[in-house]
C-alpha positions in Angstrom: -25.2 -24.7 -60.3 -26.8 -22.9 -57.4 -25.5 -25.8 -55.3 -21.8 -24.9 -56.1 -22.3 -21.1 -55.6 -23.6 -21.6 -51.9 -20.6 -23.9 -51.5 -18.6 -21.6 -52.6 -19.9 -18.8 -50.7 -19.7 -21.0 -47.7 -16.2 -21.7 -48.2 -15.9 -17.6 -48.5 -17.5 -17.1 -45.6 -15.6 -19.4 -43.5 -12.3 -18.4 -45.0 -13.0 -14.8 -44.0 -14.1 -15.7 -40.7 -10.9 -17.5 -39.7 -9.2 -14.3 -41.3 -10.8 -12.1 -39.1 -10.0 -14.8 -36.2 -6.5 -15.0 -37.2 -5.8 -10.9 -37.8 -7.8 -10.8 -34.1 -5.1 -13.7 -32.3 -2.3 -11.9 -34.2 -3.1 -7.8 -32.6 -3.7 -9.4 -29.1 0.0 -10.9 -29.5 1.5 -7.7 -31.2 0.0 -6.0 -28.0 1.1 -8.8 -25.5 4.6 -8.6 -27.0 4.1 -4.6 -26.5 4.4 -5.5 -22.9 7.5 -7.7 -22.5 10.5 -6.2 -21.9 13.6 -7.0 -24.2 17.2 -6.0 -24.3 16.8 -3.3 -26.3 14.6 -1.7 -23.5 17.2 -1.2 -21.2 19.5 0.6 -24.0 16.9 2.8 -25.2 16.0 3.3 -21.3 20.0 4.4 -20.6 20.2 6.7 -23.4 16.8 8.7 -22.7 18.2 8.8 -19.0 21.7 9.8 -20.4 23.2 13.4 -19.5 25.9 15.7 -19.6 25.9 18.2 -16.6 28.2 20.4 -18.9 25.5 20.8 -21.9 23.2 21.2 -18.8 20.4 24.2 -19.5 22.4 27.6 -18.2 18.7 29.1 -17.7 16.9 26.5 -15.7 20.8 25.9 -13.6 20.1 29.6 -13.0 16.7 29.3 -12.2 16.7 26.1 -9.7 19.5 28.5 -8.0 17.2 31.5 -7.2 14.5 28.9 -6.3 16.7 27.6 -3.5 18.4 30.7 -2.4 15.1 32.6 -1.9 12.3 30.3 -1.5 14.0 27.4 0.1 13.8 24.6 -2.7 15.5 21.2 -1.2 14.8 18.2 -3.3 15.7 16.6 -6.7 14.4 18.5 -10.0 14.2 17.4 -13.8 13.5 18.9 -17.1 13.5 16.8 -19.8 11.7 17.4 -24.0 11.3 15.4 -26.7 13.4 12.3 -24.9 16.5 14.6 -24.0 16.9 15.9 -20.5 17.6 19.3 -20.4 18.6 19.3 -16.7 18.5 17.7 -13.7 19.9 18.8 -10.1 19.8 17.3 -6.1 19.8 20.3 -4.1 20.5 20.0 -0.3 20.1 18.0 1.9 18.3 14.0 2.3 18.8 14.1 6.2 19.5 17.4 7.6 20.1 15.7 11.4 23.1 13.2 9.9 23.9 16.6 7.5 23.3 13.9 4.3 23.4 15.0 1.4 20.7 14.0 -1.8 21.7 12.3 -4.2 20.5 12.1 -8.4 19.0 8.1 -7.7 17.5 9.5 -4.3 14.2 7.6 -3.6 11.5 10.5 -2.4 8.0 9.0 -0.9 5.5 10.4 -3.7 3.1 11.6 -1.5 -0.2 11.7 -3.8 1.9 11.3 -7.0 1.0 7.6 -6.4 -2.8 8.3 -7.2 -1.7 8.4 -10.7 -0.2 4.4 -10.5 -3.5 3.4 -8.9 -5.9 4.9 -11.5 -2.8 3.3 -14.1 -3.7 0.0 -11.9 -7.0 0.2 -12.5 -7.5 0.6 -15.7 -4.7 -2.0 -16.0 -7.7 -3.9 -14.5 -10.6 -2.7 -16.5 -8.6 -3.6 -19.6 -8.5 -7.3 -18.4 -11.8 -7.2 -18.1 -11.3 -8.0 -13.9 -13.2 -4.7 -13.2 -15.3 -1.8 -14.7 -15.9 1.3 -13.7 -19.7 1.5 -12.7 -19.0 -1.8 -10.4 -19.8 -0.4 -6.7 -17.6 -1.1 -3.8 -20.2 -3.2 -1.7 -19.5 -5.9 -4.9 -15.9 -6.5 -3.4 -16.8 -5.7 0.0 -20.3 -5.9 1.0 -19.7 -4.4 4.9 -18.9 -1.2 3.1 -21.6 1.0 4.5 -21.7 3.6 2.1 -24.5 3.1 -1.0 -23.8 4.2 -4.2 -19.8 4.4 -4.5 -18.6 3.1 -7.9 -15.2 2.4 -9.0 -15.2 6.1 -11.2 -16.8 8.3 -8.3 -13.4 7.2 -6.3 -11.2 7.5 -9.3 -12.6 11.0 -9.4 -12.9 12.1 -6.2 -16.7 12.2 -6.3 -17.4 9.8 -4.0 -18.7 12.4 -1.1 -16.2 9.6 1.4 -15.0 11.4 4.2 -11.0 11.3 4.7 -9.9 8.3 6.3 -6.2 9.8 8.1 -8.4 12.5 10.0 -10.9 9.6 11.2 -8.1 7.0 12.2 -5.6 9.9 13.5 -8.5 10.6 15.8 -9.4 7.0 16.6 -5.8 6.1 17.0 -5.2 9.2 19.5 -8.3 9.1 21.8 -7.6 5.0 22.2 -3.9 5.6 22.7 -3.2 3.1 20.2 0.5 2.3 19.2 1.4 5.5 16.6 4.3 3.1 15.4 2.8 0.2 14.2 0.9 0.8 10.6 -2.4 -0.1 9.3 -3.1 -1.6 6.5 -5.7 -0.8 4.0 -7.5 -3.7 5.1 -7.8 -2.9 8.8 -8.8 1.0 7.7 -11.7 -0.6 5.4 -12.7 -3.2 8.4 -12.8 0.1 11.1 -14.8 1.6 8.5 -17.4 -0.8 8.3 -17.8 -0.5 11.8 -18.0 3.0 13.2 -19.7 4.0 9.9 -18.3 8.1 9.7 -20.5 10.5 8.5 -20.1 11.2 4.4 -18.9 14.3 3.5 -21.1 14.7 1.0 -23.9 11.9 -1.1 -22.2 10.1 -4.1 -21.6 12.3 -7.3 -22.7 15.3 -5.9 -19.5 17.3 -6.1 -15.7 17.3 -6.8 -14.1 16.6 -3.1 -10.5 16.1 -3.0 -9.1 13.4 -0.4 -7.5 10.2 0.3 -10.1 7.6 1.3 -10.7 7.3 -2.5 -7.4 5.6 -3.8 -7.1 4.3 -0.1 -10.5 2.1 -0.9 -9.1 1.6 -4.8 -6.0 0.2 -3.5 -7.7 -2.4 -0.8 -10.0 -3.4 -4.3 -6.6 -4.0 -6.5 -6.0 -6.3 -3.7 -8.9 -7.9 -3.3 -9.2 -8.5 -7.1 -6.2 -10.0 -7.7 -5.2 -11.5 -5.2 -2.0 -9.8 -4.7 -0.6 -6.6 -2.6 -0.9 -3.6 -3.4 3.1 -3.6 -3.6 3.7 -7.0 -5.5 0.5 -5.8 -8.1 2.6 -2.4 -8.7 6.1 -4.3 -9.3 4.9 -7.0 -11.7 2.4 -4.7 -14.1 3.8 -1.3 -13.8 7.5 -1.0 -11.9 8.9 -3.7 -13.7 7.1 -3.6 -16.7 8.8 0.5 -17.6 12.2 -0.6 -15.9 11.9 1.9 -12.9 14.3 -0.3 -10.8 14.2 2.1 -8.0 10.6 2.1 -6.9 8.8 0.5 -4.7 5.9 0.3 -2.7 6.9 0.8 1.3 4.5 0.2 4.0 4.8 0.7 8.0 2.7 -2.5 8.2 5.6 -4.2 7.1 8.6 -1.8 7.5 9.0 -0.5 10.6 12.0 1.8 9.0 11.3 2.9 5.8 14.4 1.7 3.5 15.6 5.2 2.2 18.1 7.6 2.8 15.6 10.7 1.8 13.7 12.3 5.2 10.6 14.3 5.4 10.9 17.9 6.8 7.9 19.7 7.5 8.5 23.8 6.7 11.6 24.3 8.8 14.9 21.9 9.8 14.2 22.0 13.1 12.8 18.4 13.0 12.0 16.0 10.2 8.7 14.1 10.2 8.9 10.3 11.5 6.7 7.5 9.6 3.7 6.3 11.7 0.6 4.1 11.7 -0.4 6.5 8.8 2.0 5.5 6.6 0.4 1.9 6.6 -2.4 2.6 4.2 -0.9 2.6 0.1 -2.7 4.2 -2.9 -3.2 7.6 -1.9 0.4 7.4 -1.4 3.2 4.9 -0.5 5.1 4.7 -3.8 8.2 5.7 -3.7 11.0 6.8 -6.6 13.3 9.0 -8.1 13.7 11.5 -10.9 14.8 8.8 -13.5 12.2 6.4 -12.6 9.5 9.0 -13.1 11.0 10.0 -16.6 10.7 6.3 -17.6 6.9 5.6 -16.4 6.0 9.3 -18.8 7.7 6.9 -21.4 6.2 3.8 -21.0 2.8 5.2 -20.2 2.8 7.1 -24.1 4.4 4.2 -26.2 0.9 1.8 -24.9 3.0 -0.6 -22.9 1.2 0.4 -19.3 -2.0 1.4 -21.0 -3.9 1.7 -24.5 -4.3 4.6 -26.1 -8.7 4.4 -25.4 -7.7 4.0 -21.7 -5.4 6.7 -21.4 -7.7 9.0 -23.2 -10.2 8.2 -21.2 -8.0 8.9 -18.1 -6.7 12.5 -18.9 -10.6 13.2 -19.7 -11.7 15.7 -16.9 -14.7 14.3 -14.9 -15.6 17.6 -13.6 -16.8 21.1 -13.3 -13.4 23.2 -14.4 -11.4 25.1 -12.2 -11.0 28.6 -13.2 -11.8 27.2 -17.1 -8.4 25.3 -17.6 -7.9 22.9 -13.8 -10.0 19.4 -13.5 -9.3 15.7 -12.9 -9.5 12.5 -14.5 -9.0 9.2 -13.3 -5.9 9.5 -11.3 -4.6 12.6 -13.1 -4.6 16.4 -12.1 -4.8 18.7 -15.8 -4.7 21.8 -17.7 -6.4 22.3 -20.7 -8.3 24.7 -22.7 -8.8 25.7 -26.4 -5.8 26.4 -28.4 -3.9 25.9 -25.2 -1.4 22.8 -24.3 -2.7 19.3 -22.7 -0.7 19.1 -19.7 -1.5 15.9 -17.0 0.0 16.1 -13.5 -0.1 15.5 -9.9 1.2 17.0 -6.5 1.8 15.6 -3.3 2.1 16.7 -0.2 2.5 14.0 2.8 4.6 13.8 6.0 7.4 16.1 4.9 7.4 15.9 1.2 6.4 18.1 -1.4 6.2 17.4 -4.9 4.9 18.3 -8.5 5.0 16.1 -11.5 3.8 17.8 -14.7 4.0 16.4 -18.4 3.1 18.2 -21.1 1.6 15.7 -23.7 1.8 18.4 -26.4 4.9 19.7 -26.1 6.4 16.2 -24.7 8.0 18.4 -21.8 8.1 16.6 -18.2 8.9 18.7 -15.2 9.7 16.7 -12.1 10.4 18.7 -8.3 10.8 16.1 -5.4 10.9 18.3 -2.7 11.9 16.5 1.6 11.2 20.2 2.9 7.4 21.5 2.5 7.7 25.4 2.9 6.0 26.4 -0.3 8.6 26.8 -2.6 7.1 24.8 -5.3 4.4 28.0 -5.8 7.1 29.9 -7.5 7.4 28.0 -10.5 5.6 30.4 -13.3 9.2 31.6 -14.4 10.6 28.4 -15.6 6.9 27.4 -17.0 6.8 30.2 -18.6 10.5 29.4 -20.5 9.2 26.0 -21.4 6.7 27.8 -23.5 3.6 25.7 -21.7 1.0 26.6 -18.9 1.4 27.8 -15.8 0.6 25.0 -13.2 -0.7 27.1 -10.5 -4.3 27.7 -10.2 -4.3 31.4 -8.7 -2.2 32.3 -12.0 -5.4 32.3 -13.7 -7.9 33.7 -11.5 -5.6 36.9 -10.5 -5.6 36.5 -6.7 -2.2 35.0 -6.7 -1.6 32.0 -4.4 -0.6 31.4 -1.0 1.8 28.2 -0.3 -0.2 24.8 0.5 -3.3 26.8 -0.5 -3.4 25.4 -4.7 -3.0 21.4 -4.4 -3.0 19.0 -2.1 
C-alpha cells in the first residue's frame, strides 16, 4: 500500500514538473512570438501613423505658428494621444543654402535622443542574459584605465568619465589631424587607453551629464555581440517597431551623411558640416523622423523592445532629483512627483540640431520637436504643455528663475 502511494506521488510529482516545464517553454514562445513582426503590424502601424491635416488640432496649428514667427522654430513637430495624432507640421526649411524645404518623412540626426536606443540596447542585452549591469568595463576591455566603471554608472551618467569630443576635438586640433575623416568608437576607446585623461570626478560620486558614457556603451554593444553598433540597432530595435526610416549614420563610413535635413547652428548664416566627430555612435548618431519616433513609443509599451521589469527599471531615477520632479534612468531623462504625471524624455542638442522628445506614460501623450536650427526656441514650450494637461518639461519652470536657451538640457 505505501508502495503505490509513493508511486503515485512520484508520478504527481513528475507530471507537475513537466507542467511547470511545459507552461515555462510555452511563455518564452508567447514572448518570442511578441517579437516577430506580422502583417497585421504594418496595418495597425499605418493607421496609428494615419492623419487628416483638416481634423488637424486648430490650438496646437495656432501655437506651432507663434512658436516659429517669434522664437524661430524650424523643424518637424508631432502631437499624438491615446494612438491618434492630433497634429503634426514641417516648418521651414531642411537646407537653407539650396532654399529646401522639410518635409513630414524628413530624417533629423537625434542628437542625444539616441541615448535612449542604447540604454533600450542594453537592456535588450541584460535580458539575454549577454550582460548585467554591475559588469565593469575593464571585463570587455581590460586597457580601459579607469577602475570602478560598471555598465549602470554609464547608463546613468555616474561614471565621473570625462567627455570624450572636448578631449579628441583637442587631440585632433593640436595634431592637425584630418577634421573629415571620422572615428570610430573603437579608435576613441583605444586613444583613451593611451593618454589616460584625467576623470572628472571618482565613480558614483555624482550625477555628471556627458557623452563618453553611451560612447563607451555603444563600443561594449559591439564588442558583445559581435555586430555594429548600426547592424545591432536595425535587427533588434529599427526593424523590430517598423521605423523604416532610421538608421544609424557614421562619418567613419559616410563621408556625406545620406539626408536631405542640415544642421544650423543659431542663425542661417551657415549650417554645421559633419566631421571626425560625427564618427563616434551612441551618444548620438541615430537618425529618424516624426513617424518613426511615434512607432518606437509604441513598440517600446506593448513589450516587444523590452519587458515590462526592464522598462520599469529603466524609467527608475538613479539619482538625487532636480528641483523634486527632474532625474535619469538608464537612458531616459523624467518627470515625476506625487500625484503628478510619469513623463520619460530626452533632448539633444548636436552639430545644428535641437530636439525634445517627451512621452507621457500616464496620459499616453508624445510630443515630438525636431528642430535643424538651435536658437532656443524649444524653451518656450510651457503653453502647449500646459494644454496637454501634463508637466512642464523645462526645469527653471519649477524652481522660479525661469530659463535661459541651451541653459536646461543638453
Amino acid at each position: 500500500m505505501s508502495f503505490r502511494l509513493l508511486f503515485v506521488s512520484f508520478t504527481l510529482t513528475i507530471l507537475t514538473i513537466s507542467s511547470c516545464s511545459s507552461q515555462e517553454e510555452k511563455t518564452k514562445k508567447v514572448e518570442a512570438d511578441k517579437k516577430i513582426r506580422v502583417k497585421a503590424d504594418d496595418t495597425a502601424d499605418m493607421k496609428l501613423l494615419a492623419y487628416d491635416p483638416k481634423k488637424g488640432d486648430r490650438w496646437i496649428a495656432d501655437f506651432v505658428q507663434n512658436l516659429h514667427r517669434k522664437t524661430g522654430f524650424n523643424g518637424n513637430m508631432l502631437v499624438a494621444r491615446k494612438g491618434k495624432i492630433l497634429y503634426e507640421k514641417s516648418v521651414g526649411w531642411a537646407d537653407y543654402l539650396h532654399r529646401d524645404s522639410l518635409k513630414i518623412n524628413s530624417e533629423f540626426e537625434l542628437a542625444s535622443v539616441t541615448k535612449t536606443f542604447t540604454g533600450v540596447a542594453i537592456m535588450q542585452l541584460v535580458e539575454a542574459g549577454k550582460l548585467k549591469l554591475a559588469d565593469n568595463v575593464k571585463k570587455f576591455y581590460p586597457n580601459f584605465p579607469y577602475e570602478g566603471i560598471t555598465i549602470e554608472l554609464l547608463l546613468t551618467h555616474r561614471s565621473g568619465m570625462m567627455n570624450y569630443v572636448y578631449f579628441i576635438d583637442d587631440i585632433w586640433r593640436k595634431e592637425k589631424k584630418d577634421q573629415k575623416k571620422g572615428v570610430s568608437n573603437q579608435e576613441v576607446m583605444n586613444i583613451i587607453a593611451d593618454k589616460k585623461p584625467n576623470r572628472y570626478t571618482k565613480p558614483n560620486d555624482r550625477f555628471h551629464y556627458n557623452n563618453s558614457n553611451y560612447m563607451v556603451l555603444a563600443a561594449i554593444i559591439e564588442k558583445v555581440t559581435g555586430k555594429t553598433y548600426a547592424n545591432y540597432m536595425m535587427e533588434h530595435i529599427f526593424k523590430p517597431a517598423g521605423m523604416k526610416n532610421t538608421h544609424v549614420y557614421s562619418t567613419t563610413v559616410y563621408p556625406k551623411i545620406p539626408v536631405d535635413v542640415v544642421g544650423h547652428d543659431r542663425t542661417w548664416r551657415y549650417s554645421v558640416v559633419q566631421n571626425f566627430l560625427d564618427g563616434p555612435v551612441g551618444d548620438k548618431g541615430i537618425y529618424s523622423t516624426l513617424h518613426d519616433l511615434v512607432l518606437y513609443d509604441k513598440y517600446l509599451k506593448n513589450g516587444r523592445l523590452l519587458t515590462q521589469k526592464s522598462l520599469d527599471s529603466a524609467y527608475k531615477g538613479r539619482n538625487k532629483p532636480v528641483n523634486g520632479h527632474f532625474n535619469y534612468g538608464y537612458g531616459w531623462r523624467m518627470f515625476e512627483g506625487k500625484g503628478m504625471d510619469k513623463v520619460v524624455y530626452h533632448t539633444g542638442w548636436w552639430h545644428g540640431f535641437r530636439h525634445i522628445y517627451v512621452r507621457n506614460l500616464d496620459k499616453d501623450i508624445v510630443v515630438i520637436f525636431l528642430g535643424n536650427l538651435t536658437n532656443g526656441s524649444l524653451t518656450h514650450l510651457d503653453e502647449l504643455f500646459k494644454y496637454l494637461k501634463m508637466p512642464i518639461i523645462r526645469k527653471g519652470a519649477y524652481s522660479g528663475s525661469g530659463s535661459l536657451p541651451g541653459s536646461d538640457e543638453d
